[in-house]
N, C-alpha and C positions, 0 to 999 in steps of 0.2 A: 605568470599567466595574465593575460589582455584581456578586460570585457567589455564589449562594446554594446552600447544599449543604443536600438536603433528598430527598424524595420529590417525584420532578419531577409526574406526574400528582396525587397530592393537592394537591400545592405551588397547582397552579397552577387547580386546583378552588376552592381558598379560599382566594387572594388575589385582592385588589383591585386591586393595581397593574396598571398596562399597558405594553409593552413596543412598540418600532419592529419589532425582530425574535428571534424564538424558534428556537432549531436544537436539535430532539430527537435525540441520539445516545447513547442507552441502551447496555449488555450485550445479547448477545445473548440471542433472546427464550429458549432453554432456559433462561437461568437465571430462577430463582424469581422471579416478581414484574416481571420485564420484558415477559411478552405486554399487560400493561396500559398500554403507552404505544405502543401496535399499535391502538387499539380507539377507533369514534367519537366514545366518550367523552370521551377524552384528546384528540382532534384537535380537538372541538368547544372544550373548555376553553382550547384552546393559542388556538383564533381569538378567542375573547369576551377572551382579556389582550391579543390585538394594540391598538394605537393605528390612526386612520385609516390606511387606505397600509400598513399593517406587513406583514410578510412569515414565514411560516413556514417551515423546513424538517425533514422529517423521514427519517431514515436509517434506512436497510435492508440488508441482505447478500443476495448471490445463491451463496453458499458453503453447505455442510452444511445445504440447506433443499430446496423440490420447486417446481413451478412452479405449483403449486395456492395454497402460503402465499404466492408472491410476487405473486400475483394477487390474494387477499384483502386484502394489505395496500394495495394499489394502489389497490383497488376502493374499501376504506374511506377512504382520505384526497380521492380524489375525490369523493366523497360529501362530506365535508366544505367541500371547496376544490376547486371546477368548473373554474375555469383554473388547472388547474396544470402543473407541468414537470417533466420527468426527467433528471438531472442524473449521467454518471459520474464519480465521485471517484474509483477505483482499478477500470483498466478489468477485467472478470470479479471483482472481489472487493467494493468498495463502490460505492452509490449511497445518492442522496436525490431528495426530492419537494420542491418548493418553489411551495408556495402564497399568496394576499393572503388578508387579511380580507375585501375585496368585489372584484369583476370588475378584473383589473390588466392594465396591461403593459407594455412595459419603452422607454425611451428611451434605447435601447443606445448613442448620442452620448454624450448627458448619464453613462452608467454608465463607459462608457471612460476619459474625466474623470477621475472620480475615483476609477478604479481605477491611475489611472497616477502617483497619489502614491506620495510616498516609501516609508510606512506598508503601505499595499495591496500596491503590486508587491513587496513584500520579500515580505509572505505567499504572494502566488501563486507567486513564486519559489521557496519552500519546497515549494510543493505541484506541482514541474515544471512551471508552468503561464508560460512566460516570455513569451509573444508575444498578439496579440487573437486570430489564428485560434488557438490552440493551447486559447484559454480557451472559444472558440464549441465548439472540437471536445467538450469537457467534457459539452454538451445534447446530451440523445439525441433528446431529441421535446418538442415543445408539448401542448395538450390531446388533440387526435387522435390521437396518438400513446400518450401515457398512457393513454387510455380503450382503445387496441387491447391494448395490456400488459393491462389490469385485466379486457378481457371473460372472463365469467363468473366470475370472482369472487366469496367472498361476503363482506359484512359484518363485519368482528371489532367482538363488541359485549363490555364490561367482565363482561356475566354468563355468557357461554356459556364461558370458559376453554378456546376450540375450540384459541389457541393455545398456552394454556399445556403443554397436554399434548400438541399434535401436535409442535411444537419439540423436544423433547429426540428424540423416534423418529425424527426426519431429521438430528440430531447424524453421521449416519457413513455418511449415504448421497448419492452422486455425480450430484447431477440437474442441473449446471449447461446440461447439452445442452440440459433440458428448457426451464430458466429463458431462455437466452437465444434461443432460439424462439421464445420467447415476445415477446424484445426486434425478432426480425425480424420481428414484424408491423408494426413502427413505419412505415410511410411516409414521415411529413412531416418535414420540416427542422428541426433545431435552433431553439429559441424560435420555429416558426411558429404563426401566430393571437397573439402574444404581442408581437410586434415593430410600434413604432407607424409606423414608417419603413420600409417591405421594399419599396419599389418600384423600377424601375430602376437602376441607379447606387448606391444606399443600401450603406447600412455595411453593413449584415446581408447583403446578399449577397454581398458583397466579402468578408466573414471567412467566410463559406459556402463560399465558391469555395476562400479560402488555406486552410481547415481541413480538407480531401478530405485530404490525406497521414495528418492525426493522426488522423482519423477512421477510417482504415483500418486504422492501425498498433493504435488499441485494439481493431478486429475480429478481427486478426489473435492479438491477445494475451487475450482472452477465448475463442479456438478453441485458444490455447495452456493454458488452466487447462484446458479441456474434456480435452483429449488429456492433460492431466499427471496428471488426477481417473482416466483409465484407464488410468494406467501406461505409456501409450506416450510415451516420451522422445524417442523420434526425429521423430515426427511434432510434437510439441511445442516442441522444440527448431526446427525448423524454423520454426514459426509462429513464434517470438521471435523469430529471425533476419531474416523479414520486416519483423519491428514496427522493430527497429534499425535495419534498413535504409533505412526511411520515417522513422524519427525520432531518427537517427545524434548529434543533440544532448541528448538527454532522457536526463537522467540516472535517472530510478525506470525508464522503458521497459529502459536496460540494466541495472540493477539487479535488472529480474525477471526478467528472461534469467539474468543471471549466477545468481543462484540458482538457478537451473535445473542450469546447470554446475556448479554445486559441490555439489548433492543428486547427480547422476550421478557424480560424482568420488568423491564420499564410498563409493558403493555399488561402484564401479570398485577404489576401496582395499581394502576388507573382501575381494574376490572376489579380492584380490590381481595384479590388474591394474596394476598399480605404473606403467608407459606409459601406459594408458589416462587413471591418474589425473592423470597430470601432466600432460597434453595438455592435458584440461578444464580442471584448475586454470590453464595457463596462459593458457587464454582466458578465466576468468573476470577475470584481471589486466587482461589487452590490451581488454575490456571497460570499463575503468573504470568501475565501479559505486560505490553508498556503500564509505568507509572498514570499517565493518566486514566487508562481503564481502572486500573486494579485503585486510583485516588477516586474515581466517582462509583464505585462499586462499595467501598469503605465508607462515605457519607450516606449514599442511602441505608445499608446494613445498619449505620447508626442510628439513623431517623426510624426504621422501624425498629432496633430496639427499644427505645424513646417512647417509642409510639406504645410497647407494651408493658413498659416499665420494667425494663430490664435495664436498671444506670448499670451493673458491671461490664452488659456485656457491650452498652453504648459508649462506653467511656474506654474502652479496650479498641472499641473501630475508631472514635474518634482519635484516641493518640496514633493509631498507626497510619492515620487518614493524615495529621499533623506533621510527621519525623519524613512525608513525602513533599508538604508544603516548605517544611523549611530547609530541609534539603534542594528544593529548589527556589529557595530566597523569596518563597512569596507570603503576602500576608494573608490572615486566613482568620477576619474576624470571627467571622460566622461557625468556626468550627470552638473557637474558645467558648463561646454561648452554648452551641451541643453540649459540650466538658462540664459547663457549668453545672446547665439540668441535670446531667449525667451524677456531677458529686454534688451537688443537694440532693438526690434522689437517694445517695448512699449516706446522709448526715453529715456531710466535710460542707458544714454554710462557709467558715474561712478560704476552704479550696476554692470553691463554686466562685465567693467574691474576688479572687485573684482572677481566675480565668474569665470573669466578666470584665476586671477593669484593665488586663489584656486587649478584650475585642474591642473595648473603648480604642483603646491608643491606635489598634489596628483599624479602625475604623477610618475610613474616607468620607463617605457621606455623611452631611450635618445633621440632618434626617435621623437618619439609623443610631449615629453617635449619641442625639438627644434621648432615643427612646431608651437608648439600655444604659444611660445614667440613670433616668427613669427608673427602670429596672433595677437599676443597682441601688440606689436609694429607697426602693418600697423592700429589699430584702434585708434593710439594716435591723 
């Protein structure tokens, strides 16, 4: 594989080569010079380097935007690519479009194939995607669908800069209500008109039928961004709980929940809710989400043990806050000093002074180093 790092819309204006498949995923378009990879132009240029058969896709956000821009963009790449698809990659925050060069469609057999290699399912593993229905659940719509998203849309052309400058004025305002309104006009099924086998018995509506849970569970979780875009947590929070509940395996579904908890935990802290906070945090834990929620979820849990003079149960967050830092090979002065207070608080001064002259060695800053020799010298 070839990467060329370059001006992807010039790039591919005046090159010659041709490509099997192109996936546009620019900067969001506020920034300078990204509404030009939103506009006919750029779409056109991306089909003329496909190869027969090639396939394009191009990415969009329905975050900090209105449902007029997601309609435009919509509208413009079906203009360009008639049979296309709508595809969520992060349910309420990313999607793409994924069009052919001429009229295609898909032999969802032959595609499972060789998505079930070693190479592919490690990918889709990465991207919570571990089962066929879970990866059917991914399509939102076929072409009728698409075109119901894109009615009345207009055009993004490379000269009118409609986007460049409506982009940055929707940078801070909360229209995802609008946006996905706009996704329930969809009707049809996942890859339908697209699918060359959908009849009886066929794959495609077998993983139609298994993908009803995940399919709900991203409904669910895009009515959760709606509710978190108007500060209602409770109501949000709910909707997450749904989505977990339908998809109790999916590690990014709990991960967006968990973040959830641990944004209300945070705001629970500062109001000095100190219960409050440790409730959420400790379901952001009982959650298992990524390492790094479940590692900032763990130091604060410590810090308000700490704070109440609980060292067993501060010293029990910090090691498990710790076996995540060095599992990921980093240093972690700051949490040997937790450890510390933690076993002087239980009577281990010998422990306590290990685990400080630890944070020493870990230590970076000359600063911080000098204070907890400091430290470690007034506890001899």
């Amino acid at each position: 594989m070839r990467v060329e790092a370059s001006d992807a819309a010039h790039a591919l204006r005046g090159m010659t080569e041709t490509w099997d498949v192109i996936v546009s995923e620019p900067s969001n378009p506020w920034v300078t010079g990204m509404s030009d990879l939103f506009t006919r132009e750029a779409f056109e240029a991306a089909r003329a380097r496909l190869r027969p058969g090639g396939t394009f896709g191009a990415w969009f956000h329905a975050y900090s935007t209105d449902a007029q821009t997601v309609a435009a963009i919509v509208e413009t790449f079906r203009g360009v690519f008639p049979r296309a698809t709508l595809v969520e990659v992060g349910a309420g925050v990313d999607y793409l479009l994924i069009g052919g060069r001429e009229p295609w469609s898909v032999d969802l057999d032959l595609a499972l194939r060789r998505l079930h290699g070693e190479a592919p399912a490690a990918m889709l593993a990465r991207a919570g995607i571990d089962t066929d229905a879970a990866l059917m659940a991914r399509f939102l719509s076929g072409p009728r669908g698409v075109a119901a998203v894109a009615a009345g849309g207009e055009t993004l052309r490379a000269t009118d800069l409609r986007l460049e400058f409506r982009a940055p004025r929707l940078l801070y305002r909360d229209a995802r209500a609008e946006v996905f309104a706009r996704f329930d006009r969809v009707q049809d099924l996942p890859l339908a008109g697209l699918v060359r086998d959908a009849g009886p018995g066929s794959t495609w509506l077998r993983l139609v039928d298994g993908s009803d849970p995940a399919r709900e569970a991203a409904m669910h979780l895009r009515r959760m961004a709606i509710a978190e875009d108007a500060r209602d947590y409770r109501a949000a929070l709910a909707e997450g709980e749904l989505a977990v509940g339908l998809r109790p395996d999916d590690l990014l579904t709990r991960t967006r929940l968990a973040r959830l908890y641990l944004h209300r935990a945070l705001h629970k802290h500062r109001a000095r809710d100190s219960g409050g906070a440790e409730a959420d945090l400790t379901t952001v834990v009982e959650l298992r989400p990524h390492v790094a929620e479940r590692f900032r979820a763990l130091v604060l849990l410590c810090d308000l043990a700490l704070r109440r003079h609980d060292a067993r149960r501060a010293l029990a967050r910090a090691d498990e806050a710790l076996l995540i830092a060095r599992a990921a090979g980093e240093p972690a002065p700051e949490l040997y000093v937790r450890r510390a207070e933690a076993l002087a608080g239980l009577g281990a001064p010998q422990a306590a002074a290990e685990a400080l002259d630890r944070a020493i060695d870990e230590t970076q800053d000359p600063a911080r180093r000098a204070a907890l020799r400091a430290l470690r010298q007034g506890g001899r």
